[in-house]
N, C-alpha and C positions, 0 to 999 in steps of 0.2 A: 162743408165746402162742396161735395160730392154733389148737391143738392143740387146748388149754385149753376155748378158747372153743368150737369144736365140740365135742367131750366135753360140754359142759355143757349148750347148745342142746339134742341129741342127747335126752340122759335127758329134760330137759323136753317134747319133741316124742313119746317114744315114750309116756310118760307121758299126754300127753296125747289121743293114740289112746285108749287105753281110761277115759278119765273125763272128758274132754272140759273139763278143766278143767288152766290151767298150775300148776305150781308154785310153789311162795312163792318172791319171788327170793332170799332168802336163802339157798334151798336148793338152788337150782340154784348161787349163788354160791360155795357151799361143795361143789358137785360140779368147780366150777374149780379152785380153790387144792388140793384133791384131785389131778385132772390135773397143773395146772401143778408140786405138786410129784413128780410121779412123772418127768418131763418138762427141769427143772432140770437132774441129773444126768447127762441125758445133750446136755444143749444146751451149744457152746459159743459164749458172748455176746461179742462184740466191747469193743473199749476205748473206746468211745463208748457202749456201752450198758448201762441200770443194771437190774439184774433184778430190783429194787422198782418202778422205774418202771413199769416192763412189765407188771409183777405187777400192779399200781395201775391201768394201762391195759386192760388185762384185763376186770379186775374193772367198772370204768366202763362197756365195751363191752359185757358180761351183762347186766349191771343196767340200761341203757337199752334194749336189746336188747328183755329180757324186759316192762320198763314200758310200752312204745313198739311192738315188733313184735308179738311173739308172741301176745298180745291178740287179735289180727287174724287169725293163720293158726287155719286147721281143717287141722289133717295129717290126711292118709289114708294117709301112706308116710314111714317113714322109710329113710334110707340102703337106697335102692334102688338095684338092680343093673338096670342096662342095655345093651341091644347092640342095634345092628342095620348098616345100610349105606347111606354118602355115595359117592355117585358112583363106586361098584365097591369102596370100600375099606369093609371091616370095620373096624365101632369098637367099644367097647366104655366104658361109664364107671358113675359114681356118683352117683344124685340124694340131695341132705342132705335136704330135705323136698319130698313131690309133697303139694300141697294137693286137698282135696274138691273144689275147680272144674279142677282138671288144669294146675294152673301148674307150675312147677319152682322149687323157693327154693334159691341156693345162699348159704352161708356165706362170706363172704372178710373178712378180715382186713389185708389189705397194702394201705398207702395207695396203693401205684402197680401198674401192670401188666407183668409179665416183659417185656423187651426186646425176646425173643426164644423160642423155643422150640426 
């Protein structure tokens, strides 16, 4: 689902660099179920988990997402590429959206945070 859901943030965000306007959430909505079924095929869902639900959850997360957030950002950057260096180590990652005031938006999806890493 995670997937979906950025796929679809993503067009709306790049989109809206050059018109400075978001798209209708329908259509960004219909940029998910697009994702998520490319994405189906190759997920396998557990036996607690119903993949309409998800689908349904999904779709909920976009569409408040886009009613609620996206309103608010001015992207200057989508899915930007970064690197530099912490304390002698080399890192390297992905910003999902760097807004006109120089914040960093990331995208998460999962109600809880890895254990571990």
């Amino acid at each position: 689902m995670g997937l979906a859901v950025h796929q679809a943030l993503e067009v709306n965000f790049r989109q809206k660099i050059e018109t400075r306007e978001d798209l209708e959430t329908t259509g960004v909505l219909c940029v998910f179920r697009e994702a998520w079924m490319e994405q189906v095929p190759e997920t396998e869902f557990t036996a607690d988990e119903s993949q309409g639900d998800l689908r349904r959850m999904g779709e909920r997360l976009v569409a408040k997402y886009m009613d609620e957030v996206a309103p608010k950002v001015e992207p200057a950057a989508v899915e930007l590429d970064v690197h530099g260096e912490i304390s002698s180590v080399s890192v390297r990652g992905r910003v999902d959206v760097l807004d006109v005031e120089g914040r960093l938006i990331d995208f998460k999806t999962a109600s809880r945070r890895p254990s571990h890493v």
